[in-house]
Structure formats: C-alpha cells, structure tokens
C-alpha positions as CSV (number, residue, x, y, z in Angstrom):
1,X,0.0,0.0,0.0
2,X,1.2,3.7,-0.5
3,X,1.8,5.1,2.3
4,X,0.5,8.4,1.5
5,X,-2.6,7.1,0.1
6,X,-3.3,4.9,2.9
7,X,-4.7,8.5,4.3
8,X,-7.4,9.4,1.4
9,X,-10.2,7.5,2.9
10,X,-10.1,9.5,5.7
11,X,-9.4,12.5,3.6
12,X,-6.1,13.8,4.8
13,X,-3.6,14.8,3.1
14,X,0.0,14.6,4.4
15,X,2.2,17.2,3.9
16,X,5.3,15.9,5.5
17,X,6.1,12.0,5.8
18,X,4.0,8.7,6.4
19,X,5.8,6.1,7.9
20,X,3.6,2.6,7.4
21,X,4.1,-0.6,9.4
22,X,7.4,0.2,10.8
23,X,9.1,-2.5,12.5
24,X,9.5,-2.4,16.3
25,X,12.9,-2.0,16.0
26,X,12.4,0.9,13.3
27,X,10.0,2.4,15.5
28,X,12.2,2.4,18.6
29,X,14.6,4.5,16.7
30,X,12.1,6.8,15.7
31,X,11.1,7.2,19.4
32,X,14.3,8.1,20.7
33,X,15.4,10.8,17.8
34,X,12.4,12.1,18.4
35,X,13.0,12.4,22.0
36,X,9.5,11.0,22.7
37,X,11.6,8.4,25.3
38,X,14.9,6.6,26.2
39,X,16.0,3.2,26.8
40,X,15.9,1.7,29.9
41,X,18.5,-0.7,31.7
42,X,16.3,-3.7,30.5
43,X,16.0,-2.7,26.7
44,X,12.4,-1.5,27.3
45,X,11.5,2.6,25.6
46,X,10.6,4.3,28.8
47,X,8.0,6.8,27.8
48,X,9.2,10.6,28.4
49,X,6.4,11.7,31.3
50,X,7.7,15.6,31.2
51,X,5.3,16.7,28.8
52,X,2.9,16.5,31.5
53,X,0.0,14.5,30.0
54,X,-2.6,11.8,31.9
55,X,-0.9,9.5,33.2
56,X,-4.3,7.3,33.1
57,X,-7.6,7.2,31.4
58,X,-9.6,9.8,31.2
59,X,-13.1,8.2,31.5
60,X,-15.1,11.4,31.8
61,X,-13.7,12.4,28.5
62,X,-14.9,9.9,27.2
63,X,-18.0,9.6,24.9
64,X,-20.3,8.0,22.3
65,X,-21.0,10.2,19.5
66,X,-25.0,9.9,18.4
67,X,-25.8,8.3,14.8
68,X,-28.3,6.0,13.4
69,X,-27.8,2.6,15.1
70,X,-27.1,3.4,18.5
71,X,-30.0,3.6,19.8
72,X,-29.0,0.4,21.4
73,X,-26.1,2.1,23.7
74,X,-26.4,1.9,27.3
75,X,-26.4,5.8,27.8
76,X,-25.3,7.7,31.0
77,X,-22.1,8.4,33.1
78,X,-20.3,5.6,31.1
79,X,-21.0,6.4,28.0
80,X,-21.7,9.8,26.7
81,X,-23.8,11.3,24.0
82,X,-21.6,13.9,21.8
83,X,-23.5,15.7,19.0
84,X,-22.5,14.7,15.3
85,X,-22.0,18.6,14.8
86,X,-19.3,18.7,17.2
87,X,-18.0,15.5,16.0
88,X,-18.0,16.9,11.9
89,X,-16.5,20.0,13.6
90,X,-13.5,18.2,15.8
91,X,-12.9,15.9,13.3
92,X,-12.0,18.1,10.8
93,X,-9.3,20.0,12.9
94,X,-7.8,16.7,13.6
95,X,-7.7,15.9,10.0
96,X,-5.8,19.5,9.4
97,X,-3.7,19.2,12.8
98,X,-2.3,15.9,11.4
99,X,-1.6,16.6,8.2
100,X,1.2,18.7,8.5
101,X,2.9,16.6,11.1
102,X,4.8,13.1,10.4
103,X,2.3,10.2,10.6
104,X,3.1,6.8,11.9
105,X,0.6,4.2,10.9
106,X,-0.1,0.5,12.3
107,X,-2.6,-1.6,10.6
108,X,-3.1,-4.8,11.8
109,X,-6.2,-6.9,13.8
110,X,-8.2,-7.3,16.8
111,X,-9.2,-10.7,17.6
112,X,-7.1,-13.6,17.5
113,X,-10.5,-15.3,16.0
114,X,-10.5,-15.2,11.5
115,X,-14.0,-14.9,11.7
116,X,-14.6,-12.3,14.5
117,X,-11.2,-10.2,13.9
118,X,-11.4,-6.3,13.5
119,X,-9.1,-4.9,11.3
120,X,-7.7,-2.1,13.2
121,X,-5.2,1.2,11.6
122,X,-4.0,3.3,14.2
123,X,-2.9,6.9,13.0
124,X,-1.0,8.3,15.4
125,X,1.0,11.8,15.2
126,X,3.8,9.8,18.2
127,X,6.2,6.8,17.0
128,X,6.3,5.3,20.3
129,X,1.9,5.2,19.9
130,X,2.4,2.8,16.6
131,X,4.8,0.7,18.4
132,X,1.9,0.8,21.6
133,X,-0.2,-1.3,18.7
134,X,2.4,-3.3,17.3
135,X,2.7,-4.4,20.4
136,X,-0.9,-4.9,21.5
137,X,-2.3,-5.8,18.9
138,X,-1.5,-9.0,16.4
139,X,0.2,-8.2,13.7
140,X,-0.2,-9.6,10.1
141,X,1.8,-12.1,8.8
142,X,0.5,-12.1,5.4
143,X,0.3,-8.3,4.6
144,X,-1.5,-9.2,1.4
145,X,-4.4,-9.9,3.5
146,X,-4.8,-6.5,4.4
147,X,-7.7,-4.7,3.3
148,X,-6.9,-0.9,1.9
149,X,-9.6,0.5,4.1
150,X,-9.6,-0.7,8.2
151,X,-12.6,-2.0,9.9
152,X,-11.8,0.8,12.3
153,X,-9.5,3.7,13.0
154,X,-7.9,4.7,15.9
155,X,-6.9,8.8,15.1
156,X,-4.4,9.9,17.9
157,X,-3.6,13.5,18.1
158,X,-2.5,13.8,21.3
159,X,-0.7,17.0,21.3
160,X,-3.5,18.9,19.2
161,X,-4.5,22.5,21.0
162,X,-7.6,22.9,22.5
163,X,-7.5,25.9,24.5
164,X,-11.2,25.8,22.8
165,X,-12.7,22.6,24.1
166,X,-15.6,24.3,25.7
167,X,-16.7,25.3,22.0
168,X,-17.0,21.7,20.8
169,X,-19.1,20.2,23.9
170,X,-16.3,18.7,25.7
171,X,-15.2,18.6,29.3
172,X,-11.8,19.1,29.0
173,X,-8.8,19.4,26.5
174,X,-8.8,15.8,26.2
175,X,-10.9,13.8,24.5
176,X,-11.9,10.0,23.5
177,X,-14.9,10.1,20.9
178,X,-15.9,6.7,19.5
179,X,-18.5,6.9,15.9
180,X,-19.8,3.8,15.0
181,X,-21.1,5.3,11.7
182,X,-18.0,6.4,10.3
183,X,-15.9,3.5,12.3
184,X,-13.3,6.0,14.2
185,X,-11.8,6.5,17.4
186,X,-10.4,10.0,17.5
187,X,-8.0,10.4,20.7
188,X,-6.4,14.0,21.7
189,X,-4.9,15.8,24.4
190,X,-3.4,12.7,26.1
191,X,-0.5,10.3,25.7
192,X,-1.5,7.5,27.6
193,X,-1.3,4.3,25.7
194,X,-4.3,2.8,27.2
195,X,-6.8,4.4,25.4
196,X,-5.5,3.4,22.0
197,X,-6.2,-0.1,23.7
198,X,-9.3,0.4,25.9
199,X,-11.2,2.5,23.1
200,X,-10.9,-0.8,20.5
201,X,-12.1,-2.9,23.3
202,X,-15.3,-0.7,23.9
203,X,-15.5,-1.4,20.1
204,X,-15.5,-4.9,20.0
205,X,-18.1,-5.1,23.2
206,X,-20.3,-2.9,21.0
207,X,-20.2,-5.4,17.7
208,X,-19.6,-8.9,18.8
209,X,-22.8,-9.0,20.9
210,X,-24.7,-8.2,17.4
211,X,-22.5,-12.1,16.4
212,X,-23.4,-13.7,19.3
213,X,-20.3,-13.5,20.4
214,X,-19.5,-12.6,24.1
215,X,-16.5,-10.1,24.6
216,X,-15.2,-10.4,27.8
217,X,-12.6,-8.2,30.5
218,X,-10.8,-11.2,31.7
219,X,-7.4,-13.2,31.3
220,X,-7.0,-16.5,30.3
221,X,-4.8,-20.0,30.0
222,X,-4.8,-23.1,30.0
223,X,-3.6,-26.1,31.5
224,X,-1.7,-29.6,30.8
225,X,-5.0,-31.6,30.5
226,X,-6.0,-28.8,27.1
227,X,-8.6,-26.8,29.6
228,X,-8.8,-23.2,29.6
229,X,-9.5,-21.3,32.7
230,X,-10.9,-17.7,32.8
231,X,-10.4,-15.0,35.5
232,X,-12.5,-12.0,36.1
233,X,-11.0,-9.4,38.6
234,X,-10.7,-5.5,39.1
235,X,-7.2,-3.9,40.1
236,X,-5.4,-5.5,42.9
237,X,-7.5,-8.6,43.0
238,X,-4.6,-10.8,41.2
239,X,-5.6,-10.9,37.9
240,X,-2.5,-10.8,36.2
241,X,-0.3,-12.6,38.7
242,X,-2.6,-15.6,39.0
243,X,-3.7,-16.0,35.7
244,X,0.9,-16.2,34.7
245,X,1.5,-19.4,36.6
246,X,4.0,-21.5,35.2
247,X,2.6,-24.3,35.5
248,X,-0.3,-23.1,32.8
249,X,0.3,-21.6,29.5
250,X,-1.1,-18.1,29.3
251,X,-3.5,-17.7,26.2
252,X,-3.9,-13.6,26.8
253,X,-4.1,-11.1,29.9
254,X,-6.9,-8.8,29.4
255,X,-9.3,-9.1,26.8
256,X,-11.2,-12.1,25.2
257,X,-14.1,-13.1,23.0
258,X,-16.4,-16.3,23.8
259,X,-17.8,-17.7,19.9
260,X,-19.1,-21.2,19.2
261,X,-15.3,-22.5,19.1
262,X,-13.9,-21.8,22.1
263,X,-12.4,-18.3,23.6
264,X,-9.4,-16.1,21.7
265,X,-7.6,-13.2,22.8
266,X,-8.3,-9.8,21.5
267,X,-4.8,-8.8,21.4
268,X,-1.1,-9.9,20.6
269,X,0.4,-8.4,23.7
270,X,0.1,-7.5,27.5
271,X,-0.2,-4.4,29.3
272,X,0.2,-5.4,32.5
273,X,0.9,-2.9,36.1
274,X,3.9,-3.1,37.5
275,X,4.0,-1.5,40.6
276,X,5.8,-3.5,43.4
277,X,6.8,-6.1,39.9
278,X,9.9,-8.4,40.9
279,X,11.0,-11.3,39.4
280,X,10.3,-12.9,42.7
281,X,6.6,-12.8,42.5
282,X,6.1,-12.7,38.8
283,X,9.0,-14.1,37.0
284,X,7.6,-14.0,33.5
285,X,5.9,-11.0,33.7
286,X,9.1,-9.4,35.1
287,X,11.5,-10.7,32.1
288,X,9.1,-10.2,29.5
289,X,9.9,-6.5,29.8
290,X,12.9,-6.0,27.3
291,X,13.5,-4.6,24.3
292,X,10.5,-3.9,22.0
293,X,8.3,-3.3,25.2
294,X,7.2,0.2,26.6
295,X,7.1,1.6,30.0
296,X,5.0,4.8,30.9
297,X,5.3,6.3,34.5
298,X,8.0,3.9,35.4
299,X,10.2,5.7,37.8
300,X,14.6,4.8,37.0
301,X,17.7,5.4,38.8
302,X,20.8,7.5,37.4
303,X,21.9,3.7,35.7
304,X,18.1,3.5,34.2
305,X,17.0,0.4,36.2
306,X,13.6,0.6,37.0
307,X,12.7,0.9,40.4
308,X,8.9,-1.2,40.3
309,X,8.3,0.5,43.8
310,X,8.2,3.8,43.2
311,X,5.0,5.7,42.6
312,X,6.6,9.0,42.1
313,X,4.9,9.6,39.3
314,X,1.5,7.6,40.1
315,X,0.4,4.0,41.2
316,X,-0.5,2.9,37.7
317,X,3.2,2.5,36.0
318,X,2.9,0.1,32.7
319,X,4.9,-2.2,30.6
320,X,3.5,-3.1,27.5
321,X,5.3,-6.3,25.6
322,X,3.8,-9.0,22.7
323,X,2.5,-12.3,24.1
324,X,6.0,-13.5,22.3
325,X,7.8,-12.5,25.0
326,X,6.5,-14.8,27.4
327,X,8.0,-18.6,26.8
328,X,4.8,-20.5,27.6
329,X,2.1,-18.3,25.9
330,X,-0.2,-19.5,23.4
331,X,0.8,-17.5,20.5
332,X,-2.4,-18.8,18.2
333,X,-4.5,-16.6,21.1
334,X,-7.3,-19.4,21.5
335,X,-7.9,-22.0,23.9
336,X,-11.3,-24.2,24.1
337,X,-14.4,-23.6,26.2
338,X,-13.6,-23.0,29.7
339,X,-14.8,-25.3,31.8
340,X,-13.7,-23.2,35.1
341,X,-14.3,-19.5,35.7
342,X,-13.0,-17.0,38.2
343,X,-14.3,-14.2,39.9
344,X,-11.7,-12.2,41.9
345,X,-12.8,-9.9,44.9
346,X,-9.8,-8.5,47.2
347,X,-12.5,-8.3,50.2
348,X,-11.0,-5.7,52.3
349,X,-14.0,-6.4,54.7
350,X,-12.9,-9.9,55.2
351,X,-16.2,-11.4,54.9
352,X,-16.3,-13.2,51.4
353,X,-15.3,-17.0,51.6
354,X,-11.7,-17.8,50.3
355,X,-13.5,-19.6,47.6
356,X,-17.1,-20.2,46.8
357,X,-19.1,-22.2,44.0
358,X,-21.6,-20.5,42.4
359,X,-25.0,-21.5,40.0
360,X,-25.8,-19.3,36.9
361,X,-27.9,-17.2,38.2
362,X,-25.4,-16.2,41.0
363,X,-22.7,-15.9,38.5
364,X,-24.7,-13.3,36.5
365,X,-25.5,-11.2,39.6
366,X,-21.6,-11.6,40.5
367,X,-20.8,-10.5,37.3
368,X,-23.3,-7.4,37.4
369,X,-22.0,-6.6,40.6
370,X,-18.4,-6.5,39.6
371,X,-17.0,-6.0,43.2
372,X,-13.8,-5.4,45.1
373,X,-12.6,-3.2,47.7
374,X,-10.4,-0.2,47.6
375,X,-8.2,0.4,50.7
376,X,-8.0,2.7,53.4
377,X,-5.1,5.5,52.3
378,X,-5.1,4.6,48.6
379,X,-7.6,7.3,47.9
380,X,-7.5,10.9,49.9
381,X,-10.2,10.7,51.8
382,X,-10.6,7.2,51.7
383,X,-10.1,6.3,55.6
384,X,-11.5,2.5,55.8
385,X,-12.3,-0.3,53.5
386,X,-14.8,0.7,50.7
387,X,-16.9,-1.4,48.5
388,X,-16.1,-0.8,44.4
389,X,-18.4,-2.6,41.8
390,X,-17.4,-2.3,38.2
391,X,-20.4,-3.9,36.2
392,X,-18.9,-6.9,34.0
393,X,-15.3,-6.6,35.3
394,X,-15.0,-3.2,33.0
395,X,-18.2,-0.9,33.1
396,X,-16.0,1.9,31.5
397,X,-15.8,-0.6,28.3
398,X,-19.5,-2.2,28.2
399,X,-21.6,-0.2,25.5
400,X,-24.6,-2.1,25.9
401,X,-26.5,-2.4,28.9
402,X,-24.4,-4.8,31.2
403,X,-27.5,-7.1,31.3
404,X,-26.4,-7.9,27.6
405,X,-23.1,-9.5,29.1
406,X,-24.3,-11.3,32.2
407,X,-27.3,-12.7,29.8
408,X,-24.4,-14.3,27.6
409,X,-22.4,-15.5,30.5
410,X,-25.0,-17.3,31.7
411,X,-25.8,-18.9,28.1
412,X,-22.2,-19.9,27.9
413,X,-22.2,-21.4,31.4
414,X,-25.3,-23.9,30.5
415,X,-24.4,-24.6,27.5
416,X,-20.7,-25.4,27.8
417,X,-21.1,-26.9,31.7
418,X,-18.9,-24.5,32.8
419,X,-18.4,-24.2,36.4
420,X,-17.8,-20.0,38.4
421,X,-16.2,-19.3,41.4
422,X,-16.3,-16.6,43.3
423,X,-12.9,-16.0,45.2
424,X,-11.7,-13.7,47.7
425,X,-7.7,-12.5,47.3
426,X,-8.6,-9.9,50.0
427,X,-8.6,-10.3,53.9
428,X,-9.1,-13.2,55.9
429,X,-9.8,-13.1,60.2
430,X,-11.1,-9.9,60.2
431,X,-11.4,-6.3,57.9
432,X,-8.2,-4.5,56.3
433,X,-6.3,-2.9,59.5
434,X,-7.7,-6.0,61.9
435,X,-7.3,-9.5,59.9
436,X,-4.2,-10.5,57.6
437,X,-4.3,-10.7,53.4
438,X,-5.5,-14.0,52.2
439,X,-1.9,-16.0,51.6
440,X,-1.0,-16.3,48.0
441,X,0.0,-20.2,47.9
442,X,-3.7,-20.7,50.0
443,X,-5.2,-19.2,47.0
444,X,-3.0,-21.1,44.5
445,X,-4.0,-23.8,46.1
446,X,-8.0,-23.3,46.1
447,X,-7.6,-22.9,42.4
448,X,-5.3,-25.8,41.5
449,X,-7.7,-28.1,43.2
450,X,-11.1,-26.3,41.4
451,X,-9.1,-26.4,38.2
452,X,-8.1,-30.7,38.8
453,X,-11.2,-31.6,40.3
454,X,-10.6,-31.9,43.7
455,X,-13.2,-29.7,45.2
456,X,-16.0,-32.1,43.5
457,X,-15.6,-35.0,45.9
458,X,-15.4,-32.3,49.5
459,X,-18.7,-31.5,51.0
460,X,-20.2,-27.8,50.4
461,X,-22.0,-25.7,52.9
462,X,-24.4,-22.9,52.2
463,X,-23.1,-19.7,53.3
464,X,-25.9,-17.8,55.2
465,X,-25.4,-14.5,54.2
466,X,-24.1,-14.5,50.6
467,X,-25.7,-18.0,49.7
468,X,-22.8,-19.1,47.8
469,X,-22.0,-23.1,48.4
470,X,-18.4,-23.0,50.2
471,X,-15.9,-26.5,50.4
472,X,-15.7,-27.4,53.9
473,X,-11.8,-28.8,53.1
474,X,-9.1,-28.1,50.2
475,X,-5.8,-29.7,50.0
476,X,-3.0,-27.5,51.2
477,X,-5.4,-25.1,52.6
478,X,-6.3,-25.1,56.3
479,X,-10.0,-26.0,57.0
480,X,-10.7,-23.1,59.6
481,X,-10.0,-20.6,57.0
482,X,-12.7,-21.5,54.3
483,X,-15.5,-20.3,56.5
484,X,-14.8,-16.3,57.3
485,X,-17.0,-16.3,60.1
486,X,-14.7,-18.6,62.0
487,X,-11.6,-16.7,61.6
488,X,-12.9,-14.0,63.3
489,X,-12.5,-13.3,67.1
490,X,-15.9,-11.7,67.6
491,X,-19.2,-13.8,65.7
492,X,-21.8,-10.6,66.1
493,X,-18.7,-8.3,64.1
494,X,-18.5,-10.6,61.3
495,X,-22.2,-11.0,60.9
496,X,-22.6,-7.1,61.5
497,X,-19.9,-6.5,58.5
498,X,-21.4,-9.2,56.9
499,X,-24.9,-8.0,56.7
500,X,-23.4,-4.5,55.9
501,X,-21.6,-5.7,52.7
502,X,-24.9,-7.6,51.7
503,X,-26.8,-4.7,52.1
504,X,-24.0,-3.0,49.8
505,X,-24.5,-5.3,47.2
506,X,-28.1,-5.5,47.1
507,X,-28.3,-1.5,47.2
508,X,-25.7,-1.7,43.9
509,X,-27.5,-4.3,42.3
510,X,-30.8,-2.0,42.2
511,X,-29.7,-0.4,38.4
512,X,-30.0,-3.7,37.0
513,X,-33.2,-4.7,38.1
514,X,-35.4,-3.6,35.4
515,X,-33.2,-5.4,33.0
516,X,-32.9,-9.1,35.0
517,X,-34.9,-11.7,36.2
518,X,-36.6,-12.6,39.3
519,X,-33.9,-15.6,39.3
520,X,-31.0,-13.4,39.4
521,X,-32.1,-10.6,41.2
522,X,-32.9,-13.1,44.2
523,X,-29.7,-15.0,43.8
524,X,-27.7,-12.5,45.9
525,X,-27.1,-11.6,49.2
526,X,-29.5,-11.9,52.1
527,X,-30.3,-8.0,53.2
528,X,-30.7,-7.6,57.0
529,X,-31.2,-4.1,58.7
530,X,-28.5,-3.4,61.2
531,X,-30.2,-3.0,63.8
532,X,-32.4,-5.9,63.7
C-alpha cells in the first residue's frame, strides 16, 4: 500500500512523511530521535512523562458520538452522548492538525478469531503510539491480507490544541470520541497508551454481541490436560499474577471473545501494572519486559534500572510487551471452552469465603455486581475499606447495557457446563487494619484443586449470608479458613460487617433490576437491617 494514500479514505492529506508498518525496531529508533523516550536498563522505551500528560484514562472524557444505530447504547455516566455537529466539527481540525505533522501508521487486527477479527489502523502523530499497537495488537503475517480501508481507526492527536474545548461540547482538552457510523476513534490531548487499547475494546463489546459473540474483561490460560480457565478481577484482586502461573500456559491477559469455538484473545500483547513487579513474584511477567516493550510512569535510577516500587509519578506504572515474550504463551491466542471460571474480589471487609461455588444465576449477579474493595489510604479521603463494583469486570468498556453481558455468561455457562467461582484474594480473620491478606499459595491452592477436580468429591456448605455453596476442606489449605466467620474473634462483628456488605451489594444491584430476572435478582445476598 502507499503510504500516502493509505490517508485518502479518511481525507487527509499529508504534507510531511508517512511512515507505514514500521518495525519495532524501526519504530524504537524513531522514538528516541524524536525524544519521545529513552532506553531503559532492560531494553524496554521508557516513555518521556515531562510533557505532563494523563498518566491514566480519562473516563469522563470519554464519549459515544450519536448516529443511526445506536440507539441500542447503554447511555449515562459511562457512555456519553456527543452531538454529530461537534464530531464533523473536531474531526475536521484533527484531519488539518495531522496533516502537517509526520504520521506513523499500524494496521493490523483485533481478535485472535478469523471470523470475528477487527481490522484495526491506528494513525498516530507519536512513533512510540504505533509501536503501543504493534505491540498490543496481532500483527499480520501475510500483509497481502490487508484490506486498503480498516474495519476501524484509531486517530491519535494527542498533542493537538484545545484551548477551545468548551466550544466543541467537551469537558476538557482531552478527548476520546468513539462513531460507529464512520468507524473511528479520535483520541487527543493525552499520551497515555491505554486508550488506543481500551477504546478498541469498547468497540469490539459494542459489535460482537450483534454475532453472538461474548466479549469479555478477563485473562486466560490453560492447562496440561488442554482446559482453559478464565479470570475476572478488578485492580489488585490478582488478575494478572494468578492467571501467569507457570505451570499453565497463558493464552492472553486482558481481553477475550467467547464464539461457538472456544475463547481467543483480543490482542497480541500484554499491558500489565507493574508497581511493586519483581522477578520474585512474577518471574515471567518481570522478564518479558525487554527490548520492543514500553514503559510509561516507570520511575529509574541515574543507571536507568527501573525501580517497580516507586509511585513517584502515580500507582498505575505500565509495561507493555507481545504475548511472544513470554516462553509458555499460546501465540495462536485461542484456547477451548472454559470449563472453570473466576471471579476475583480482594474483600477488604474480610467477609467473602476464600473460595465459593456458584450456580448461573449467581454468577450473572456476581458479574453485574463486579466487586472489590479499595483500601484505606489509597484514595484521599478514603479512611476504611470501601466497596467498588465495576459492572462486568469493565463498566468503563460495556456499551450495551451490562445485562447484555451477564445474559451471555450465563448462556455460555449452560451450555458449555462450565463451572464459576467466586474467590476472595482480600482479607481473611477480620477487615483490612484487623485481619491478615489471604496467603498467595492458599489461594493457588483453592484454584489448583477447582481447576483438577478436587473440590467435586469435599462437601459444600451454604453460606448464610451471601448464599454461595463453600468446600468445607481443600488440599493444602487449612479447613478453619474457608468459613470467614470462624476466623474472626468476635461472631456478632463478622455478621454485623457481613450483613453490611450484603446490604452493599443489594443497594448496587438495584440499576440492573429492570433489566434481570426474578432468578437473578434473588440469587444475591441476604439483606438484613442493622439493627435488627
């Protein structure tokens, strides 16, 4: 393809130069002349933070522009209505900012899946943002199979002015506007990677319903025996870390589709937090970081080692790097139908069982819930545990109403005999500041024997409170700690925290009602009045 007229379907025209499917060597090189980073110790591009950009996502920046079709969108604080006359009007500066800088241009897919795949271009104004999707998303091998004009295009202007942004309905000068009509992401004012990345997987949640497909927020691998396991979790829960075990091959770390085959990865690399990463704890995710990887917000020393621990410049430091970097991932991105699900919670109440077996209908309500627990101190203001539910695993991604998802997990679970847990990485023998944090080989543990089989011959127990069946013994585990309430020193303060994250749940889970049925609605929590 010319590289220049790779550019007239979206009708800009370049006045200085197009660089097209650079290597990631190529575009290293290009990142560094252009002093958009350095290299680090490791061989990793560490992303030059001085500009002063986000240093996260910008999720109130982000919105939905309206056009025939959507109707459909789950509208509100997730996804925002922006006017197509803003939209003609933005999109035209963009087109004029960009053409008189140098363009760096990735085209390749998302979806690991031929028949579900999105052909994706990103046209990006920084080198280091083209080597952000070489890295994360799969690259062609044949480029002859390359259509001339994308699926969808990701436009990233990230140093375009807008002193103006009031004039063109926005709330800041940074932007993430997604139109389904003309199949673009335009991105500005920010040089976070992540939104290249999260804005495609808003994307693909909006179409692959439509295919009866089910897009998911989860990792994923698989084991010896050829089963894939999934795992659901927000920040801190363990996602990452428990989902790279060595003893399973990892099929992807974020992002997945559900089809009539089997799952497949959305993406050809990871982006994975490193704060507090050591080789230690998370050996593969540790040396996967080398040359043709990214870091942004990593903090380094006068010899350029990064130092994982600081959070000088904020908690959310990144390393991006291809699935190729890790010796045990599936590179195909596809795995079978799972046959064992995870749902990770890190209960800072210390209430939730370590590990809990759940039907359908609980699963969907767990899902809709999407809970964890921030920490007291992580947050100003934030002075004791508090309960966080992210619909789905990822409500800043779902585009249809989340009832959409849970509906489809649900489908899948029946149909493929697939059995969800609900496990608690959080704190065990009383709340954050009182009990301890759940041991990591207890939790390995619990999984190992729900992924071999083990926990189908142990006898189950009805948790009062939360309802969820609990094993009453697990190899390697201690037998005292699978029931919360008897790791606590005081019965009436477990049942009153209890109660009070029941009541949590049952207050969040009041959105979804008109959307779900009677069977889900009364599949969670019991709700008791504190001072009955």
């Amino acid at each position: 393809m010319n590289s220049q007229k790779s550019l007239n379907y979206l009708g800009i025209k370049p006045q200085k130069n197009v660089f097209l499917n650079l290597s990631a060597a190529e575009l290293v090189e290009k990142a560094i002349n252009r002093s958009e980073g350095r290299l680090a110790a490791n061989g990793a591009l560490l992303i030059d933070r001085s500009n002063g950009s986000r240093f996260g996502r910008s999720p109130n920046d982000r919105f939905i522009v309206k056009t025939p079709g959507t109707e459909d969108v789950w509208w509100g604080s997730v996804n925002r209505p922006f006017e197509p006359e803003n939209w003609n009007r933005l999109f035209k500066k963009a087109k004029e900012y960009i053409s008189g800088k140098d363009v760096f241009i990735f085209d390749g897919f998302a979806g690991a899946s031929p028949e579900h795949r999105l052909q994706v271009r990103v046209v990006a104004e920084q080198s280091w943002h083209a080597l952000f999707a070489t890295t994360l998303f799969i690259n062609s091998k044949n480029p002859s199979e390359l259509k001339e004009t994308p699926d969808f295009t990701v436009m990233n202007v990230c140093n375009i002015p807008m002193e103006d942004f009031k004039d063109y309905g926005l709330n800041s000068e940074v932007f993430i506007l997604v139109n389904f009509a003309e199949r673009v992401v335009l991105i500005g004012g920010t040089h976070y990677g992540g939104e290249i990345k999260k804005s495609i997987f808003a994307v693909m949640n909006y179409l692959l319903p439509k295919k009866g497909v089910f897009p998911m927020h989860c990792s994923a691998n698989i084991g010896q025996d050829g089963q894939t396991a999934l795992f659901f979790g927000l920040s801190g829960t363990g996602k990452t870390t428990l989902s790279a075990d060595p003893e399973r091959r990892l099929i992807g770390d974020d992002e997945h589709g559900w089809d009539e085959k089997g799952i497949f990865n959305f993406e050809g690399g990871c982006y994975a937090k490193c704060i507090k990463l050591s080789r230690e704890a998370e050996p593969q995710i540790f040396d996967a970081i080398r040359f043709g990887s990214i870091l942004e917000n990593v903090v380094v020393d006068h010899r350029r080692i990064p130092d994982y621990d600081s959070d000088k410049i904020t908690e959310n430091t990144r390393a991006t790097y291809p699935t190729s970097h890790i010796d045990n991932c599936v590179q195909e991105g596809v795995g079978g139908h799972p046959k064992n699900v995870f749902f990770l919670a890190a209960d800072a109440f210390g209430v939730l069982p370590p590990i809990a077996r759940l039907t359908p209908e609980q699963a969907m309500y767990h899902f809709l819930s999407g809970y964890t627990a921030k920490l007291a101190g992580t947050e100003a203001g934030v002075t004791e545990p508090t309960a966080t539910f992210s619909a789905c695993f990822g409500a800043p991604f779902m585009v249809l109403h989340p009832f959409t998802y849970a509906k489809m997990l649900g489908e899948c679970m029946k149909k493929h005999g697939t059995q969800l847990w609900l496990v608690n990485t959080g704190w065990s023998g009383g709340a954050y500041g009182t009990g301890s944090r759940m041991k990591i080989k207890y939790t390995r543990a619990l999984l190992k024997a729900a992924l071999d089989g083990s926990l189908k011959n142990v006898k189950f127990i009805k948790d009062p409170i939360f309802t969820v069946e609990v094993p009453t013994e697990c190899p390697g585990v201690p037998a005292e700690i699978l029931t919360p309430r008897n790791t606590w020193q005081s019965s009436a303060a477990y049942q009153k925290t209890a109660y009070d994250l029941a009541n949590r749940f049952n207050e969040n889970f009041k959105k979804y009602e008109s959307q779900s049925t009677p069977e889900v609605i009364n599949a969670g929590p019991v709700s008791k009045s504190m001072t009955a």
